[in-house]
C-alpha positions in Angstrom: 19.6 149.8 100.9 16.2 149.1 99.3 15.6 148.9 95.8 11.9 150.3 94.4 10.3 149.4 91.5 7.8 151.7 90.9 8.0 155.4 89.6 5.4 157.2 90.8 2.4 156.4 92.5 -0.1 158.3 90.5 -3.7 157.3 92.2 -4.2 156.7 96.0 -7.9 156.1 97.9 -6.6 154.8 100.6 -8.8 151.8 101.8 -9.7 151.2 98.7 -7.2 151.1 96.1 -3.6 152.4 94.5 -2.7 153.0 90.4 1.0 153.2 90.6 3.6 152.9 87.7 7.3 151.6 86.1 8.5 152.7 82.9 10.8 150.0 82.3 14.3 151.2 80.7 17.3 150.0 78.5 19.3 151.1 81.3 17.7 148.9 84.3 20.9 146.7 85.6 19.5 143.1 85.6 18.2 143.5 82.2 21.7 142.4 81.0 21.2 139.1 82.5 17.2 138.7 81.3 18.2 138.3 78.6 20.9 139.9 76.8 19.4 139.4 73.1 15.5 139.6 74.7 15.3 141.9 77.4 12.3 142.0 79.4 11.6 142.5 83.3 11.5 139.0 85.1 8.4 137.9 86.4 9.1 138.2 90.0 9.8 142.0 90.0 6.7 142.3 88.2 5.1 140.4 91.3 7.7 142.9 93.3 5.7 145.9 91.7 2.2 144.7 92.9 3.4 144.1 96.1 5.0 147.3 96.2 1.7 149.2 95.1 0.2 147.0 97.7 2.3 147.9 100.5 2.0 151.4 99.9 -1.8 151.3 99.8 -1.4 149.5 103.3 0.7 152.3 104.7 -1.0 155.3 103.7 -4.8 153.6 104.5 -3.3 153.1 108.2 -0.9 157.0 108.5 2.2 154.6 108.8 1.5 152.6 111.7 3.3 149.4 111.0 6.8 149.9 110.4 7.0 146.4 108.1 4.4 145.8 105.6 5.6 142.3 103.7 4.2 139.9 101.4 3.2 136.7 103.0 1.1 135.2 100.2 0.6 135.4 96.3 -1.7 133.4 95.2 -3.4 132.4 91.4 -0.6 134.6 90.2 -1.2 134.8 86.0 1.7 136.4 83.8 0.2 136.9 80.2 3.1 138.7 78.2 6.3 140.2 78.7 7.0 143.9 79.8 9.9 145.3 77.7 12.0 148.1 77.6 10.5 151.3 76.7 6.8 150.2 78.2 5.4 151.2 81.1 3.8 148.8 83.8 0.8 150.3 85.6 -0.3 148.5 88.1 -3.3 148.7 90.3 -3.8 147.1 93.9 -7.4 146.9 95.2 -8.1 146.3 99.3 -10.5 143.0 98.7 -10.3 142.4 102.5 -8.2 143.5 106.1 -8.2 142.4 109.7 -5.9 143.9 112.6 -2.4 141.8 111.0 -3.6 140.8 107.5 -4.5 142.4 104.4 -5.9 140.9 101.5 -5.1 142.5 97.6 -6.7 142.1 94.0 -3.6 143.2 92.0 -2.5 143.4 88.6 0.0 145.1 86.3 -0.9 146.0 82.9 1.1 147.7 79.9 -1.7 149.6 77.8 -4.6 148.9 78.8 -4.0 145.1 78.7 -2.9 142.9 81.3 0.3 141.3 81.6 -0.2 139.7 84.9 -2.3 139.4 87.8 -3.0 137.8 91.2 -4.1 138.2 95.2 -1.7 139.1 97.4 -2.2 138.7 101.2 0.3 141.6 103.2 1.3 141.0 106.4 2.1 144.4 108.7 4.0 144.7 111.8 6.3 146.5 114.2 9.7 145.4 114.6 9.5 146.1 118.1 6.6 144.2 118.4 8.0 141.0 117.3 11.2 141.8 119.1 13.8 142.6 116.1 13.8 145.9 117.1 13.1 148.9 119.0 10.6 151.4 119.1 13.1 153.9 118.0 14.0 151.6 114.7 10.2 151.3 114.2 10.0 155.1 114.7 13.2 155.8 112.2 11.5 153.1 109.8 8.6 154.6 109.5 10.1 158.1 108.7 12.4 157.2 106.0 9.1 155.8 104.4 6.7 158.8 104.6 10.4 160.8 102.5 9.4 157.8 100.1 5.9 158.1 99.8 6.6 161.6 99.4 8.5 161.2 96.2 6.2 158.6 94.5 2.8 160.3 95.6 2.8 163.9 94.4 -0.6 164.4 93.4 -0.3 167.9 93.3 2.7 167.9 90.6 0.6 167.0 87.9 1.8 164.0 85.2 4.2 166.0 83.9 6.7 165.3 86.0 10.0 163.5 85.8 10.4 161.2 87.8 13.9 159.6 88.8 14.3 156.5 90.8 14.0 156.6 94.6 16.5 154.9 96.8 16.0 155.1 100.7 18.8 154.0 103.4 16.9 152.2 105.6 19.3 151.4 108.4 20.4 154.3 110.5 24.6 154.5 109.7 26.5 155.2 113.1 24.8 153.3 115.5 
């Protein structure tokens, strides 16, 4: 299973940049643990949600053609203030620089209007078959279960309106 932590991806140019958003809730499991009497999302899911936007700015610039699209760098990463329940996180992802394997990100997350955190990322894409952890047919399967994702999160013809629940996508073929 794969977990996302973004809403709804309400911006796309792809080459160029994403806007994509989390309203963070009560409800969210590991905000038990961080921290029961001050709950606010841990840093490294915010970093999650950058990457995230990131990744998704990766896949639709290219139509899907890398079946894994993974952080390999975050660098200069800043964290400000603390996102709590009941705010929303929008964060934006800006292409700064790309090669055939490699892409480079200016990201940040902000919660109205003012930043909470920011940083470069460097995103690394690839086929599993490629690299040998797979076959064409998982990259193929891969690939499809993330266009029914993108699908969800990038509705730019539903207007802001809409409510949004949270995605989760099986990513592993059961039966095989």
């Amino acid at each position: 299973m794969r977990f996302t932590l973004l809403d709804r991806i309400t911006s796309l140019e792809p080459g160029k940049q994403v806007t994509a958003i989390k309203a963070l809730a009560l409800a969210e499991e590991y905000l038990a643990d961080h921290f029961p009497a001050f709950p606010v999302m841990p840093g490294v899911l915010m970093l999650e949600a950058m990457t995230q936007a990131g990744a998704w700015l990766v896949r639709a610039s290219e139509d899907f053609a890398h079946s894994m699209v993974v952080l390999r760098e975050a660098r200069n990463v800043k964290y400000s203030n603390f996102v709590a329940p009941g705010q929303t996180l929008t964060v934006t992802a800006d292409i700064i620089n790309q090669d055939d394997r490699l892409t480079k990100l200016k990201a940040q997350g902000a919660v109205d209007g003012e930043v909470q955190l920011s940083g470069r990322l460097v995103l690394e894409r690839y086929n599993l078959a490629d690299r040998g952890l797979g076959t064409v047919d998982d990259d193929a399967y891969v690939r499809r279960e993330l266009r029914k994702l993108y699908g969800l999160l990038h509705r730019p013809d539903a207007g802001a309106a809409v409510n949004v629940q949270p995605a989760t996508v099986e990513l592993h073929p059961t039966g095989r």
